[in-house]
Backbone as CSV, one residue per row, in Angstrom:
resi,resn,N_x,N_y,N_z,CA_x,CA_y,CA_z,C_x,C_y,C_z
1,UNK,45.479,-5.699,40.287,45.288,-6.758,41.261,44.249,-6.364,42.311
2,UNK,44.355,-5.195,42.606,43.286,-4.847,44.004,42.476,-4.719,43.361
3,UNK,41.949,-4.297,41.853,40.542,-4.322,41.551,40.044,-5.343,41.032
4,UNK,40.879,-6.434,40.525,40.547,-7.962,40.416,40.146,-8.443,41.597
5,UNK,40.669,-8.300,42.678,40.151,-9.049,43.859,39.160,-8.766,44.578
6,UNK,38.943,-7.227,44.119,37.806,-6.412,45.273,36.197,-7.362,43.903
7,UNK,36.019,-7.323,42.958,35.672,-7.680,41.778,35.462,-9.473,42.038
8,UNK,36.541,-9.989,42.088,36.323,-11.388,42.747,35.637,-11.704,43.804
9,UNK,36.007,-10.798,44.803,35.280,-11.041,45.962,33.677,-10.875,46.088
10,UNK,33.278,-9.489,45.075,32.061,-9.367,45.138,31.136,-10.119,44.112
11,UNK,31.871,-10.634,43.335,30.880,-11.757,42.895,30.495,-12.947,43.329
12,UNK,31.747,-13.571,44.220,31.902,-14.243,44.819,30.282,-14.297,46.107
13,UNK,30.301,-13.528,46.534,29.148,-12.959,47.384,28.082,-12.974,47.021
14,UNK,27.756,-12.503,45.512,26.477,-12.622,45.045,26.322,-14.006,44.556
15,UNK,27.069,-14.697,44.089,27.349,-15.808,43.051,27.099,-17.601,44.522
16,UNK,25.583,-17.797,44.109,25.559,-19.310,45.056,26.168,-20.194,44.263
17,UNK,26.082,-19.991,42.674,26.496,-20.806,42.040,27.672,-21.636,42.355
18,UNK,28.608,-20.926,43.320,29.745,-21.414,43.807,29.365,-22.790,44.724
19,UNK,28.454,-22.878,45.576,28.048,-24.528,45.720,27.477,-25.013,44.961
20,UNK,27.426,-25.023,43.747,26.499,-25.708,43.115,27.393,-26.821,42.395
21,UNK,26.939,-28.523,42.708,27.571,-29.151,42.339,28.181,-29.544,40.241
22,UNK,27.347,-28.154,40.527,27.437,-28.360,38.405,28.900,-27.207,38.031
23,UNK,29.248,-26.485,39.050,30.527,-25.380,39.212,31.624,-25.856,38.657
24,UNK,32.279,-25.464,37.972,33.533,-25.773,37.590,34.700,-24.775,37.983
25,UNK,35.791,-25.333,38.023,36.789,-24.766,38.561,37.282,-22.779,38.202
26,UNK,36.719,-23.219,36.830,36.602,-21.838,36.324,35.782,-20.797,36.876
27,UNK,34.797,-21.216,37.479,33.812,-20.061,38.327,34.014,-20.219,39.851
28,UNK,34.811,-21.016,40.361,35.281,-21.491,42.003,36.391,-21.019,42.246
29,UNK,37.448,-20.677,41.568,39.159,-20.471,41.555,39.132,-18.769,41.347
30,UNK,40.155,-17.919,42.065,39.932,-16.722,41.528,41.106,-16.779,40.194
31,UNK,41.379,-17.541,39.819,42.424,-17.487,38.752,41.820,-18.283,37.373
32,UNK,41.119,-18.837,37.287,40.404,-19.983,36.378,41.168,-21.193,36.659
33,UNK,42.500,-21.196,37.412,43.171,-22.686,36.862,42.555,-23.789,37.766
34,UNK,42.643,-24.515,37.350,41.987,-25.893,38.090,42.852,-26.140,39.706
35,UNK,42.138,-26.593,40.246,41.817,-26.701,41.685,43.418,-27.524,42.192
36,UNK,44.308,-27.480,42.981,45.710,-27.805,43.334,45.059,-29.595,44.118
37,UNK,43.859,-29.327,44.976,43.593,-30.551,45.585,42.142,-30.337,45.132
38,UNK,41.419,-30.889,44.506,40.169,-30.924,43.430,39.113,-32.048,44.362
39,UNK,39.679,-33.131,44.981,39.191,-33.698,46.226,38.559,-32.827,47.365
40,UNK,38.978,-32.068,47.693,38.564,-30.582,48.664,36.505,-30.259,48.466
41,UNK,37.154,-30.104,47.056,35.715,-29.375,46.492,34.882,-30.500,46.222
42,UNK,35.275,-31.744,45.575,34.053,-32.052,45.438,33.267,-32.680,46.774
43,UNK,34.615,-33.033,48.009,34.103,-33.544,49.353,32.718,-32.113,49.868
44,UNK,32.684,-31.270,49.430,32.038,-30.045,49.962,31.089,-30.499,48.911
45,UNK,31.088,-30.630,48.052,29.564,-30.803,47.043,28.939,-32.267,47.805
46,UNK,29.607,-33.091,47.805,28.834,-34.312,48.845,28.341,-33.886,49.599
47,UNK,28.848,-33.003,50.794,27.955,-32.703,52.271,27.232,-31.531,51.950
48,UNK,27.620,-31.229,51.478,26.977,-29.690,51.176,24.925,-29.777,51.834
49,UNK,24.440,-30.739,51.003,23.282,-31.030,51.239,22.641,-31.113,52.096
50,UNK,23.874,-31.491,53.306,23.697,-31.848,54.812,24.001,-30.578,55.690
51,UNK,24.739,-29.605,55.093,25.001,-28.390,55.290,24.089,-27.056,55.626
52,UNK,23.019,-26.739,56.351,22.135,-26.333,55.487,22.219,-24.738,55.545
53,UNK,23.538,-24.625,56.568,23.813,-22.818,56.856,25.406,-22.474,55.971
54,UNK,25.876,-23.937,54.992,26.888,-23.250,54.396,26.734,-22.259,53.502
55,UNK,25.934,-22.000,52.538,26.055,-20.467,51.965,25.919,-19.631,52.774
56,UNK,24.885,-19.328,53.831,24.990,-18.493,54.921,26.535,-17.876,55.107
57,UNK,26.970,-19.178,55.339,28.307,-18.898,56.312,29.469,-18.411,55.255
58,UNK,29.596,-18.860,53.878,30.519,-18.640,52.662,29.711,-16.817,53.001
59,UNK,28.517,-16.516,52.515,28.511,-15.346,51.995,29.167,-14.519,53.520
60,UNK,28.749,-14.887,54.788,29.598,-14.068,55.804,31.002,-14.076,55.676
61,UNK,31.662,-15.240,55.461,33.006,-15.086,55.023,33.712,-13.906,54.114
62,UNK,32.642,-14.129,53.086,33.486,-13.434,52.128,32.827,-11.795,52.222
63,UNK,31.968,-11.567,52.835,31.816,-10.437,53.368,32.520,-9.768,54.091
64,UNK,33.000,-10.709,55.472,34.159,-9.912,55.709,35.292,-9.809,55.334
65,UNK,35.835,-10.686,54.131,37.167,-10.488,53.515,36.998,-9.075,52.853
66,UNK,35.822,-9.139,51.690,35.550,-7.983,51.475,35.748,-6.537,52.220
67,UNK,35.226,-6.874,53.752,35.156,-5.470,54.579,36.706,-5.141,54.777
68,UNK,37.501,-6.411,55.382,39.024,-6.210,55.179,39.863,-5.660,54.199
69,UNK,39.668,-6.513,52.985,40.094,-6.039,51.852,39.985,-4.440,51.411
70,UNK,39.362,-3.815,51.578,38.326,-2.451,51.365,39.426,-1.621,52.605
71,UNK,39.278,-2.135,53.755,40.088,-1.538,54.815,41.857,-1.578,54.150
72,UNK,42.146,-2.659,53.945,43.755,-2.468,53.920,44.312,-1.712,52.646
73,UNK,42.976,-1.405,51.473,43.271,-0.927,50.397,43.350,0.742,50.627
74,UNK,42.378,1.095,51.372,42.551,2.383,51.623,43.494,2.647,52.592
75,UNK,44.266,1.948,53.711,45.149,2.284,54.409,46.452,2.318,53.683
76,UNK,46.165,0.806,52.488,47.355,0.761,51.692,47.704,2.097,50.874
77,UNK,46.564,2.944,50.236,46.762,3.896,49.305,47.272,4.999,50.024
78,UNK,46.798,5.263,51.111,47.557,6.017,52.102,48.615,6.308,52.677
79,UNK,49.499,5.251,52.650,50.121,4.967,53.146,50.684,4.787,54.457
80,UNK,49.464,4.243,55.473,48.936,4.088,56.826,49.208,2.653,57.666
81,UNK,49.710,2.172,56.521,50.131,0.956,56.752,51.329,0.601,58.580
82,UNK,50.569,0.121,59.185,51.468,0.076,60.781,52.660,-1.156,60.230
């Protein structure tokens, strides 16, 4: 699981494809299964256009989940956990 997600996350980061209104749930979901509210995403492919710092802002996001993720894994292995 932690190396699925550290793995998710960093593709996630490299990957614009994730706004791209041609994306399917399979490359947007970290699980492949289709989307719980599927309305969500495609309201974000409508504005998106109008958007013009949302990848900006997705790749900072998930950058710092990444930096988090990375942090709680090594505190986790440690067992440093507060």
């Amino acid at each position: 699981m932690i190396r699925l997600s550290l793995t998710v996350m960093q593709s996630l980061i490299i990957q614009i494809f994730l706004l791209s209104s041609e994306a399917l749930y399979t490359t947007r979901s970290m699980d492949g299964v289709i989307w719980e509210q599927p309305d969500a995403f495609y309201t974000v492919d409508a504005l998106a256009p109008g958007l013009p710092h949302l990848c900006d802002a997705m790749i900072a996001f998930f950058e710092g989940a990444l930096d988090t993720w990375l942090r709680y894994v090594s505190l986790a292995s440690t067992n440093q956990m507060a």
